[in-house]
C-alpha positions in Angstrom: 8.2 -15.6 -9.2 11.4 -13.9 -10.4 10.2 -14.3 -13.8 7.1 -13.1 -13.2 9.3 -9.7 -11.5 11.4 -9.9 -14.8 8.7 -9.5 -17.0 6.9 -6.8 -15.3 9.2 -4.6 -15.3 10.0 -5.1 -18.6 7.2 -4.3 -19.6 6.9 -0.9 -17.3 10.0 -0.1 -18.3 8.7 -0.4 -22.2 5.5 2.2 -20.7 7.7 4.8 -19.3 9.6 4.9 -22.8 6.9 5.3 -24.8 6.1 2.1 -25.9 8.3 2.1 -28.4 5.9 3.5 -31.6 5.1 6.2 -33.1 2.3 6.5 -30.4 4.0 7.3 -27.1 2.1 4.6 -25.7 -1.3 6.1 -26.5 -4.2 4.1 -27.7 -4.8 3.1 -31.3 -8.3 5.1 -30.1 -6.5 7.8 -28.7 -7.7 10.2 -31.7 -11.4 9.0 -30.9 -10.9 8.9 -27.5 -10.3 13.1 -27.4 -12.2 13.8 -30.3 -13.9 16.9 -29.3 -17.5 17.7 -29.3 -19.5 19.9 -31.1 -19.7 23.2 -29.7 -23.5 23.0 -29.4 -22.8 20.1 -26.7 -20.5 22.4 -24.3 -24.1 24.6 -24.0 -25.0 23.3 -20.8 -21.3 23.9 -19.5 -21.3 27.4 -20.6 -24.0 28.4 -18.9 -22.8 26.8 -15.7 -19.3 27.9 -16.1 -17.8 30.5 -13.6 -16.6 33.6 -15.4 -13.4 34.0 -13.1 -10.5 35.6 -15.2 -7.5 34.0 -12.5 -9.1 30.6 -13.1 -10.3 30.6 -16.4 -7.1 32.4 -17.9 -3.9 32.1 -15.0 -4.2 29.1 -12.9 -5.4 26.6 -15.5 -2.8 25.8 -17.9 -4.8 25.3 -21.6 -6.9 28.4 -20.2 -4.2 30.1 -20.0 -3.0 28.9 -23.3 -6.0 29.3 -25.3 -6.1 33.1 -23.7 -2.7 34.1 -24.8 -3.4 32.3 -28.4 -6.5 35.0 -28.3 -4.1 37.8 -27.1 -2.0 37.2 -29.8 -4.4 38.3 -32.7 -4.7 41.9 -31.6 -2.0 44.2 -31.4 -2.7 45.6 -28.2 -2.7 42.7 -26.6 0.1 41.0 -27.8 2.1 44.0 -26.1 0.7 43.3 -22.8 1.8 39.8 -23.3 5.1 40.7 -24.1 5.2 42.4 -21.1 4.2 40.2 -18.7 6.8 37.9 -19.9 9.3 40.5 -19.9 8.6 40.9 -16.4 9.0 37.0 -15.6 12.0 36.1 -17.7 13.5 39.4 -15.8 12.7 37.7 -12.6 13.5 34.6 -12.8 17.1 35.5 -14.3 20.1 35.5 -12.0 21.4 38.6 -10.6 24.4 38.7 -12.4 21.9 38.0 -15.9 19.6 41.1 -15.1 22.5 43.7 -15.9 23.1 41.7 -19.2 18.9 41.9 -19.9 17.4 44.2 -22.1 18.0 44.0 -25.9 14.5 45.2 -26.8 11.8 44.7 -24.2 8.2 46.6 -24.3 8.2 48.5 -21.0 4.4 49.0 -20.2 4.2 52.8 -18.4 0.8 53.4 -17.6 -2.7 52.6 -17.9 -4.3 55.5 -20.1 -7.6 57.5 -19.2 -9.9 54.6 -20.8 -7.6 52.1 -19.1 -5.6 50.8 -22.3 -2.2 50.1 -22.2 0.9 52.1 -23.4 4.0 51.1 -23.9 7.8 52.3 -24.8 10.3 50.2 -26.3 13.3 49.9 -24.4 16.8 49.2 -26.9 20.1 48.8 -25.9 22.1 46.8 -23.4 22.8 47.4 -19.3 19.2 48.8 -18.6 18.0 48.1 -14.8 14.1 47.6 -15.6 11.6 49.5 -13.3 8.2 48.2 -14.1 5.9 51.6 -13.3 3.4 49.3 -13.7 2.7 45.9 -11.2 1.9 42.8 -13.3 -1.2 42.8 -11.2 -2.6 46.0 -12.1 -2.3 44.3 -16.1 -4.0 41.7 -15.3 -7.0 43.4 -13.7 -7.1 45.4 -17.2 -7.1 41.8 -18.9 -9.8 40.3 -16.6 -12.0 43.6 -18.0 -13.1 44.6 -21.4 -10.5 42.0 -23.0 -11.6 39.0 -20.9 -15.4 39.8 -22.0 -14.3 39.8 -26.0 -12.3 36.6 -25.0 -15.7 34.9 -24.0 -17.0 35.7 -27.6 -14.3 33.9 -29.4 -13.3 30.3 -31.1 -10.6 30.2 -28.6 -13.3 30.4 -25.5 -14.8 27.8 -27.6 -12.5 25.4 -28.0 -11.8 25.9 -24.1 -15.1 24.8 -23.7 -14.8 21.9 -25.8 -11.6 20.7 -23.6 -13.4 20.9 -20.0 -16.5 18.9 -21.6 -13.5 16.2 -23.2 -12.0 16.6 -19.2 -15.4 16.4 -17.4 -15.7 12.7 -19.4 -16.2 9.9 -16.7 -13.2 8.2 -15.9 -13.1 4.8 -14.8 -10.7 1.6 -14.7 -10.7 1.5 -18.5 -9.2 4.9 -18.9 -6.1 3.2 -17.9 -3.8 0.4 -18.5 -2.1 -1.5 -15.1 0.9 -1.9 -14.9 2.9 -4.0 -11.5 2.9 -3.2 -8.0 5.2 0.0 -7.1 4.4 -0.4 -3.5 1.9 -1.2 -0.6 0.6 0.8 2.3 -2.0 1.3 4.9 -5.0 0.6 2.9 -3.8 -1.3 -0.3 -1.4 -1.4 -2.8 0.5 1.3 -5.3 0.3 0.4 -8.8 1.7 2.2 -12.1 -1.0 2.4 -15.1 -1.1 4.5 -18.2 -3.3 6.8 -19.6 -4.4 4.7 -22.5 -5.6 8.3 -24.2 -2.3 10.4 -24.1 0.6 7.5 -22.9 0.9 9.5 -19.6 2.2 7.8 -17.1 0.8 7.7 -12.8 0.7 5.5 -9.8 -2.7 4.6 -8.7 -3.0 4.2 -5.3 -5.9 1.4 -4.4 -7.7 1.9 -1.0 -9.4 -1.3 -0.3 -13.1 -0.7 0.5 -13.1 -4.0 2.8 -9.8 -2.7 4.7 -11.0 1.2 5.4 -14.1 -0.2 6.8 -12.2 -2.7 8.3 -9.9 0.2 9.9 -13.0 2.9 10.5 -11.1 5.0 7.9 -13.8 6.3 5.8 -13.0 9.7 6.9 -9.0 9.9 6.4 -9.3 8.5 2.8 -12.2 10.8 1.9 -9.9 13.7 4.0 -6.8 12.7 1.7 -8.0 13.0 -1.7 -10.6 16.2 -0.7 -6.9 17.8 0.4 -5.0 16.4 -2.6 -7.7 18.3 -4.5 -7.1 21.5 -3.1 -3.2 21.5 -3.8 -1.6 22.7 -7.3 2.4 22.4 -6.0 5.3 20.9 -8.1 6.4 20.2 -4.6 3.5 17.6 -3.4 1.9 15.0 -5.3 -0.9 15.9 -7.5 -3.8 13.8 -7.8 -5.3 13.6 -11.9 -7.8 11.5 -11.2 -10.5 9.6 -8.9 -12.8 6.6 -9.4 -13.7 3.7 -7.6 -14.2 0.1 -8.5 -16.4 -2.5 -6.9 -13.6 -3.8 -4.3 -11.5 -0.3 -4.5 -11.3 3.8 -4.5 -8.8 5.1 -6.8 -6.5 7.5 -6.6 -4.4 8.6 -9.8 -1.0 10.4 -8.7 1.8 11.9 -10.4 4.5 9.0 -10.8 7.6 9.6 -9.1 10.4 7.0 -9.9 13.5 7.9 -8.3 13.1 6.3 -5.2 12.3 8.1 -1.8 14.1 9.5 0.3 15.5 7.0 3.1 16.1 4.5 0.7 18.8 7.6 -0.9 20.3 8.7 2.5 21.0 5.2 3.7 21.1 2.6 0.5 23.4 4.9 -2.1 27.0 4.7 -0.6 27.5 6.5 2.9 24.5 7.5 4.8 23.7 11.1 4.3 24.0 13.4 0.9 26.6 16.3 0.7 25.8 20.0 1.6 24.4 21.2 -1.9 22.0 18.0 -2.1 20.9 18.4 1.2 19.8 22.6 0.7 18.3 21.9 -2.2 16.1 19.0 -1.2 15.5 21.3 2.1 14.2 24.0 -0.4 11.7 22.0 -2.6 10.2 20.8 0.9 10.2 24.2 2.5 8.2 25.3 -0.7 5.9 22.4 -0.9 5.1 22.8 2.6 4.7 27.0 2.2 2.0 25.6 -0.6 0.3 23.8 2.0 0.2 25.9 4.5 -1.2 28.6 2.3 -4.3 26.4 1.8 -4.7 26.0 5.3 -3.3 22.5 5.4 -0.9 21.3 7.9 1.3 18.5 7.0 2.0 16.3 10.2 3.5 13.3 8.8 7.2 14.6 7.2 9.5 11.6 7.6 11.9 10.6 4.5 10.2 7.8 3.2 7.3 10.7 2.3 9.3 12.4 0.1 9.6 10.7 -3.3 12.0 12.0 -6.3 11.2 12.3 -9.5 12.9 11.0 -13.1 15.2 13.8 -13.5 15.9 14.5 -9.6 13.0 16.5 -8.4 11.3 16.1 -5.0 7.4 16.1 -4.0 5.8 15.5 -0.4 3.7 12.3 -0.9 1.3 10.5 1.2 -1.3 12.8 2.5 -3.3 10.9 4.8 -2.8 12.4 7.9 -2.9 15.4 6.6 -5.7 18.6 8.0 -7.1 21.6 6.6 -7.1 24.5 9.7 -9.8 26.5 10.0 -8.4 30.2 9.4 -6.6 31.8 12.6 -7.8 28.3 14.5 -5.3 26.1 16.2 -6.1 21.9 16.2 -5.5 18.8 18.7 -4.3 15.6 17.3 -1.2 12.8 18.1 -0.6 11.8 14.6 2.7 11.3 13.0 5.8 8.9 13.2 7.5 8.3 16.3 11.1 10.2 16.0 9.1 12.7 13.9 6.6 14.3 16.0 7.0 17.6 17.6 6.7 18.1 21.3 3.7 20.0 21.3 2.3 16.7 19.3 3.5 14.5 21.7 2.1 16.6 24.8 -1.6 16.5 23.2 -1.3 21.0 22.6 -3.2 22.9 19.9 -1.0 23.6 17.5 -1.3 25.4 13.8 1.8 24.8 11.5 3.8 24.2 13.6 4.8 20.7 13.3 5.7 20.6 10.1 8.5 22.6 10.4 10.0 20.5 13.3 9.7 17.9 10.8 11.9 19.8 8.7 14.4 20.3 10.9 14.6 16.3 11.8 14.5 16.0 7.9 17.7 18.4 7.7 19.8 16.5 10.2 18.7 13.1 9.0 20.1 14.1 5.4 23.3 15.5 6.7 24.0 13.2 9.8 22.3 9.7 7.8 20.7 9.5 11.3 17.7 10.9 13.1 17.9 13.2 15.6 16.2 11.7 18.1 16.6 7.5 17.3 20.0 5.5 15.9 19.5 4.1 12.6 17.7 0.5 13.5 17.9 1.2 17.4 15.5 -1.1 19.4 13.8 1.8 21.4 10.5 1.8 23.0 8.1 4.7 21.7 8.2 6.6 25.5 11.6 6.5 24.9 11.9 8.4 21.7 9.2 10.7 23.0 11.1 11.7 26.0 14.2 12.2 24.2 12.4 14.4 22.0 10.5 16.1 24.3 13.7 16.6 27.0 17.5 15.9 25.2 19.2 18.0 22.8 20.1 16.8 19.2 23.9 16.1 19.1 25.8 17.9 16.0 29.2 16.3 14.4 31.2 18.2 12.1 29.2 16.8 8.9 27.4 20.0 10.0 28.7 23.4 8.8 27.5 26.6 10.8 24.6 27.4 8.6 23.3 23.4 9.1 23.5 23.4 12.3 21.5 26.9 12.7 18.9 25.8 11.1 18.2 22.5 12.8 18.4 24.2 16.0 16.0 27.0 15.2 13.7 24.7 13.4 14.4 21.6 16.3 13.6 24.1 19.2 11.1 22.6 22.0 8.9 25.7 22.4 6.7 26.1 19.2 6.0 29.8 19.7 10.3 30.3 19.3 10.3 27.9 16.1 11.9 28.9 12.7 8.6 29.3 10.6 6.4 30.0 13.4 7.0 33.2 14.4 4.3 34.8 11.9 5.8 34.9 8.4 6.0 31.1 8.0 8.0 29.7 4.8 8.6 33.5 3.9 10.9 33.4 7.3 12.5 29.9 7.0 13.6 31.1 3.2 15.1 34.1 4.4 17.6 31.9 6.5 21.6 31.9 5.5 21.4 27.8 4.7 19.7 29.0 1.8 21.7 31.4 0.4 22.6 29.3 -2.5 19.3 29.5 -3.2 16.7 31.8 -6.0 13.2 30.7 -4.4 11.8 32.4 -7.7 13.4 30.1 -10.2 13.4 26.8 -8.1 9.4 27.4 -7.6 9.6 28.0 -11.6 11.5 24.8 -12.1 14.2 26.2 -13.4 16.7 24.7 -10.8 18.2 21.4 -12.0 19.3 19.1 -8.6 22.8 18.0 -8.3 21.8 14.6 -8.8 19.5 12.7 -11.3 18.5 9.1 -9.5 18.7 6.1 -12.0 15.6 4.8 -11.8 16.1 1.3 -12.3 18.1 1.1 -9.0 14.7 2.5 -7.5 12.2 -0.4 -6.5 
């Protein structure tokens, strides 16, 4: 059996780098694999396609690509461009950066009588930029007259030719298996490969036999209907979705670093200094900010749900328990893990978004204290136990805590949800704004420009 361990991971470990050719892993099909079609077989898909300028040409990265490419081959154009990226690299740069900016940027001034563009240029150093005109009101005059000629163009073409290559079916021979990274409620976590492009997921395998077996048709149907509707670096993404004869697939970003309890209580000391711990709170406050603007409540944050990456970046994982909210309803349900839950949970209230951020809070103090808030680490404690002491005592700080820590566990740990940190109408907007994050530029970590103070080694992770 340890052989069998030996050699598996080997041979993951051989996946992850690449394989070791020239073809990162990829197929010695891969070429026929994404040859694309001729243009007269993306007909059907043209006709049926929606012409939405944010989709088509913002939120879809090769859209967006192919659009830019366009962009580039008129004049015009290629200002606006230059613009818009003027306006991101200025703010996503540092404060201190901004007064430094400024070399030779296209400052767009106004939209014209017929709507076109006009630009100075800006030269010399020290200038404070003030953009007379919103990115947004640029990209209404791109989703006009210049989106339309975009449709009549090789680069609309070849975008066509990549949603036909993406709308291919997939099934269990798109990938290659690789060993078990875990189990859970409904079957087992596996890695595989793309066998097309090298890229490597986790597939997470929901047994048919067990979800009947369990009555949960519904939650895994819920779970990847939600994963579908979330485009965060912060959660896991789902790529892909097939079922096999014993099995429904779900195709996830692959996060090897290990999660988080196994880093707050098996890597030295429990707990993680005060720089670790903001800037873990941070990616979770964002990811959870992304679901929330969705309409999706959470329910289930615990450390053992929140998975790092190869180079130290977190994600919210496991979305099972997870709800969409109708708009300006409220929703009944005792889910979650014991420890974990909020009062109003545990009482059986209607609640919004509310949990979620008390689950940050016990997330906070469990990274500082390497302890729950509520439960010792391996205490033998009856359920009605934890629940009362959630629902009556009051969390206990030491002095890992500084001021700023202990603030914001206490404003995110209080009892009545209507005085909670997050819930008082502005949401993630309101928890950002606290002083535990004043190390913190929200812009750039939601860019990914923030590296974390640590990078897990990812052979210590299994």
């Amino acid at each position: 059996m340890e052989l069998e361990n030996i050699v598996a991971n080997t041979v993951l470990l051989k996946a992850r780098e690449g394989g070791g050719g020239k073809r990162k892993g990829r197929s010695k099909k891969w070429r026929e694999i994404l040859k694309f079609p001729h243009i007269s077989q993306c007909d059907e898909l043209r006709k049926g396609l929606e012409r939405d300028y944010n989709s088509l040409c913002d939120k879809q990265p090769i859209g967006r690509l192919l659009f830019r490419q366009f962009c580039e081959t008129r004049l015009e154009l290629l200002r606006c461009i230059h613009f818009l990226d003027a306006v991101a690299e200025y703010e996503l740069s540092p404060d201190e950066k901004r007064k430094e900016m400024g070399e030779e940027y296209p400052i767009l001034i106004t939209l014209g009588a017929h709507k076109e563009p006009a630009f100075l240029i800006h030269k010399g150093k020290n200038i404070h930029f003030q953009f007379l005109l919103s990115p947004r009101r640029l990209h209404e005059y791109l989703g006009g007259a210049p989106f339309t000629n975009y449709q009549d163009s090789m680069y609309f073409d070849r975008f066509l030719q990549w949603k036909y290559l993406e709308r291919q079916s997939v099934t269990k021979d798109t990938f290659r298996q690789y060993r078990i990274l875990g189990k859970g409620g409904f079957g087992e976590v596996c890695a595989c490969q793309v066998r097309a492009t090298g890229k490597m997921y986790a597939c997470k395998k929901l047994e048919k036999k067990r979800i009947k077996k369990r009555k949960g048709e519904a939650m895994a149907l819920n779970e990847k209907q939600i994963l579908e509707k979330v485009n965060s670096r912060f959660v896991v993404s789902l790529a892909y979705a097939y079922e096999t004869k014993d099995a429904l697939c779900l195709v996830l970003t692959i996060m090897n670093g290990g999660d988080l309890k196994f880093h707050i209580y098996n890597m030295g000391n429990p707990g993680f200094d005060n720089e670790r711990v903001t800037f873990y709170a941070a990616e979770i406050c964002c990811g959870l900010e992304h679901l929330h603007r969705e309409g999706i409540v959470y329910r289930d944050l615990k450390p053992e749900n929140i998975l790092l990456d190869d180079d130290g970046h977190i994600r919210i994982s496991d979305l099972g328990l997870a709800i969409k909210i109708p708009e300006g309803d409220t929703i009944r349900g005792r889910v979650g893990t014991v420890g974990y839950m909020a009062p109003e949970v545990i009482n059986n209230e209607r609640y919004s978004f509310s949990p979620d951020w008390w689950g940050l809070g016990c997330l906070i103090y469990e990274m500082i204290e390497g302890q729950s808030p509520f439960r010792a680490r391996k205490e033998r404690v009856k359920r009605e136990e934890v629940e009362k002491r959630v629902q009556e005592d009051q969390e206990q700080y030491s002095d890992k805590f500084s001021e700023d820590a202990k603030a914001i566990c206490k404003s995110l740990l209080t009892k009545d949800p209507k005085q909670r940190l997050g819930n008082k109408g502005e949401g993630g907007v309101q928890v950002k704004q606290h002083p535990f994050f004043r190390t913190i530029n929200f812009k750039r970590l939601e860019a990914g420009i923030m590296k974390p103070s640590f990078v897990p080694d990812v052979s210590s992770c299994k």
